[in-house]
Each structure stands twice: as C-alpha cells, then as structure tokens.
C-alpha positions as CSV (number, residue, x, y, z in Angstrom):
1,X,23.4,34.1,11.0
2,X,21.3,31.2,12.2
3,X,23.3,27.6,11.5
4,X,21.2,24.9,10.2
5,X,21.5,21.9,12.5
6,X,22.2,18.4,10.8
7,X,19.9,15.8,12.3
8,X,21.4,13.4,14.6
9,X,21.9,9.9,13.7
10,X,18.9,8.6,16.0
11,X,16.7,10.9,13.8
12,X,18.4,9.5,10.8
13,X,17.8,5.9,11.9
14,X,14.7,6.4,12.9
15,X,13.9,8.0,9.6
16,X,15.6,5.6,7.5
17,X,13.8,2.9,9.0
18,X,10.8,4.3,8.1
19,X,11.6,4.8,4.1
20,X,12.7,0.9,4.9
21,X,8.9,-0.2,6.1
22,X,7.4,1.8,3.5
23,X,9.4,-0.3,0.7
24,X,8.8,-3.4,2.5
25,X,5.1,-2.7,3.1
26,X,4.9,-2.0,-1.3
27,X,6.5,-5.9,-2.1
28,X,4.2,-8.3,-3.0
29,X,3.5,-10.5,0.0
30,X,5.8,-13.9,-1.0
31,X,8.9,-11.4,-0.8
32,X,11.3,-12.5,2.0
33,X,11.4,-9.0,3.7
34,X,7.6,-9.1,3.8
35,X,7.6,-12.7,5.3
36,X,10.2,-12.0,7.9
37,X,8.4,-8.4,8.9
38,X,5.6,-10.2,10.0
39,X,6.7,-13.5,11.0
40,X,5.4,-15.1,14.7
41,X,8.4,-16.7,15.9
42,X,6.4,-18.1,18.7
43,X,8.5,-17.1,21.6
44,X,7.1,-15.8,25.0
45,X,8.4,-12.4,26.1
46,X,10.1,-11.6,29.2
47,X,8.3,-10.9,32.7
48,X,8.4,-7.1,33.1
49,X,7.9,-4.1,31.0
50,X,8.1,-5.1,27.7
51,X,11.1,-4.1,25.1
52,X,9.2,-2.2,22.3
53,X,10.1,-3.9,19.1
54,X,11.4,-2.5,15.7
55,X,7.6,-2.0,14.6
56,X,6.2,-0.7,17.4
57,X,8.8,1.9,16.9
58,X,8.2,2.1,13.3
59,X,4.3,2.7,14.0
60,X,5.0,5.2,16.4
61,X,7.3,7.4,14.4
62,X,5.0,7.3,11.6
63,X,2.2,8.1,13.8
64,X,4.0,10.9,14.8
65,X,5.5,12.0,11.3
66,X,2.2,10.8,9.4
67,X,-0.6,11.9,11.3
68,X,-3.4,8.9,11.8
69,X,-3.4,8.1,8.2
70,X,0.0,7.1,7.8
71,X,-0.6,3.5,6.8
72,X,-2.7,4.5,3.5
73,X,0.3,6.9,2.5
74,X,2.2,3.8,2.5
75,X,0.8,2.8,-0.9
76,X,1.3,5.3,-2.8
77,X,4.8,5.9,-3.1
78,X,5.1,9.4,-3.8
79,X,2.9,10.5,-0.9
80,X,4.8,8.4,1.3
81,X,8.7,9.7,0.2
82,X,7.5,13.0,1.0
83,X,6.8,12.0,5.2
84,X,10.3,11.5,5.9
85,X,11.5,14.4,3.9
86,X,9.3,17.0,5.7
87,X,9.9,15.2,9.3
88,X,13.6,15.6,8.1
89,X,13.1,19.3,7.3
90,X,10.9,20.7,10.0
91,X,13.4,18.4,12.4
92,X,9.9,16.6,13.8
93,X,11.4,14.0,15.8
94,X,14.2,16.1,16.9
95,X,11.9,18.3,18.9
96,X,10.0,14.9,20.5
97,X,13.4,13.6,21.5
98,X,14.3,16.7,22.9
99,X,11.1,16.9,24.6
100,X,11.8,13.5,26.0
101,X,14.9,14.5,27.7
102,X,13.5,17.4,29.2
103,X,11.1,15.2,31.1
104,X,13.3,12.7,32.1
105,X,15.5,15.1,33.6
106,X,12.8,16.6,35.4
107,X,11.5,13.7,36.6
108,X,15.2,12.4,37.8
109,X,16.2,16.0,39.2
C-alpha cells in the first residue's frame, strides 16, 4: 500500500500565499491590502544579491503552478481556486523543492 504524503508546510505556505494574492488581486483598488501590496516605500536595497521579495515569490510559484497565463486566471475566481488545488494534489512544488535540493547537494558535494 502506497502512503499518501501530506505536503510540507513550505508547500502549504507557499500555497496559501497564493490563494492570499489571488483574493487581494480581486478587491477593488482603494482596499488597504491592495494599497499595501503595491506600495513603493522608497527605500534602496542592499549592495549584493538581492533578497527576492514576497511577490517575486508569489509570481514565481504561480508561474510555475499556473502556466504563463496565470495572472488572467486571477479574475475569475473559480478558475483561479482550482490552481492551488491541483498544485496541492499533483504535489507540484514538492517535486521543484525536491529538485532544488538535489542540485544544491550536488553542487556542494
């Protein structure tokens, strides 16, 4: 008997934070959420490689999870509840991450 694996709570994050942009990206545009999501603080970064911030993350999970039409799937609510779902089901991100470690051992070994 096969066991079903649970996903880990990086995929759940990752995931979650996903449903999270999608229900910002639906409020109408004077909602706080939506204000603070894309507000410019006006700060310069840091010398050296660059921290990815939360949307860069969120752009390239749904990239991943989405396809390269992700963004219009955000509109339409039903179409976009059913992206995290199947990434949850077919574990998409799980294989990425594991595909990740593999290289980074490799490279480090």
């Amino acid at each position: 008997m096969q066991w079903l694996k649970k996903p880990t709570i990086i995929e759940t994050v990752r995931l979650n934070g996903l449903c999270w942009f999608g229900h910002v990206q639906r409020m109408e545009g004077n909602r706080i959420p939506k204000r603070v999501l894309y507000m410019n603080l006006g700060t310069k970064r840091l010398r050296g490689r660059s921290r990815n911030r939360w949307q860069d993350e969120v752009r390239e999970d749904g990239r991943i999870v989405g396809g390269e039409g992700w963004k219009e799937k955000v509109h339409n609510r039903e179409e976009w509840k059913k992206l995290p779902r199947t990434a949850r089901n077919r574990r998409i991100l799980h294989m990425l991450m594991e595909g990740m470690n593999e290289l980074v051992t490799s490279v480090f070994s």
